[in-house]
C-alpha positions in Angstrom: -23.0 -14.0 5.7 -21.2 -11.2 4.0 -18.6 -9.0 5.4 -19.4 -5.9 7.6 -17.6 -2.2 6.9 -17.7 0.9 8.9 -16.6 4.4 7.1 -16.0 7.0 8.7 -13.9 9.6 10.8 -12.1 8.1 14.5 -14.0 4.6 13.5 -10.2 2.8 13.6 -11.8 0.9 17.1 -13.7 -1.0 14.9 -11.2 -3.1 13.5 -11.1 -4.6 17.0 -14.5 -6.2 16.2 -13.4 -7.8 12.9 -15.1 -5.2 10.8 -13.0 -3.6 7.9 -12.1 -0.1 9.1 -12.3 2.9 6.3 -11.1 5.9 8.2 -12.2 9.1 6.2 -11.9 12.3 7.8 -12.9 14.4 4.5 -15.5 14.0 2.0 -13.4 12.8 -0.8 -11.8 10.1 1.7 -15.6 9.0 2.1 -16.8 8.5 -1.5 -13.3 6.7 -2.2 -14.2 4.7 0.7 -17.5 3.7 -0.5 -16.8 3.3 -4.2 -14.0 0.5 -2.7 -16.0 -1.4 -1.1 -16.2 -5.2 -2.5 -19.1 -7.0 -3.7 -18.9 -9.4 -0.3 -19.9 -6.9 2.0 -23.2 -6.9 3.4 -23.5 -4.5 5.9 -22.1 -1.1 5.9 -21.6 1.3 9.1 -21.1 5.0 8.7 -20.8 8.0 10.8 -23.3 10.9 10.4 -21.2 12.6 8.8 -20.4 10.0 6.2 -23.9 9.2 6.0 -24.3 12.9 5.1 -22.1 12.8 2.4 -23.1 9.9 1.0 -26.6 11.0 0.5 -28.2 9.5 -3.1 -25.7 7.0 -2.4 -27.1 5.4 0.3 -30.7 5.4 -1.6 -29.2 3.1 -4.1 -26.9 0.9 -2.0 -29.2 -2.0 -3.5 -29.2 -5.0 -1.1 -26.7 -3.9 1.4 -28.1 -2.8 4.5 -26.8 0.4 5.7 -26.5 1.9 9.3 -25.2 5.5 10.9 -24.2 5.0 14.1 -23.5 8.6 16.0 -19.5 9.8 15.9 
């Protein structure tokens, strides 16, 4: 099973969970945080607003399963 990443803003409680913690409080901070993520991870978290802006991203994030969880 692949790796699982959260992006987002006040997502550093995560870490406690073994999931690799992006904290991006801006929009910039979000694509960076997306772009960077490795080929082993599997299952990405992000905040609504991460999700937000993200958007086309997220249509092609090919076999990784994406989730927003509310902030």
């Amino acid at each position: 099973m692949g790796a699982v990443a959260v992006i987002g803003a006040g997502v550093a409680d995560w870490a406690l969970a073994g999931v690799r913690v992006s904290e991006a409080a801006d929009p910039a901070a979000v694509r960076v945080a997306w772009d960077s993520l490795g080929d082993d991870v599997s299952v990405v978290l992000l905040t609504d607003a991460a999700a937000a802006v993200l958007g086309t991203e997220l249509a092609e994030a090919g076999t990784r399963l994406v989730a927003v969880i509310p902030s």
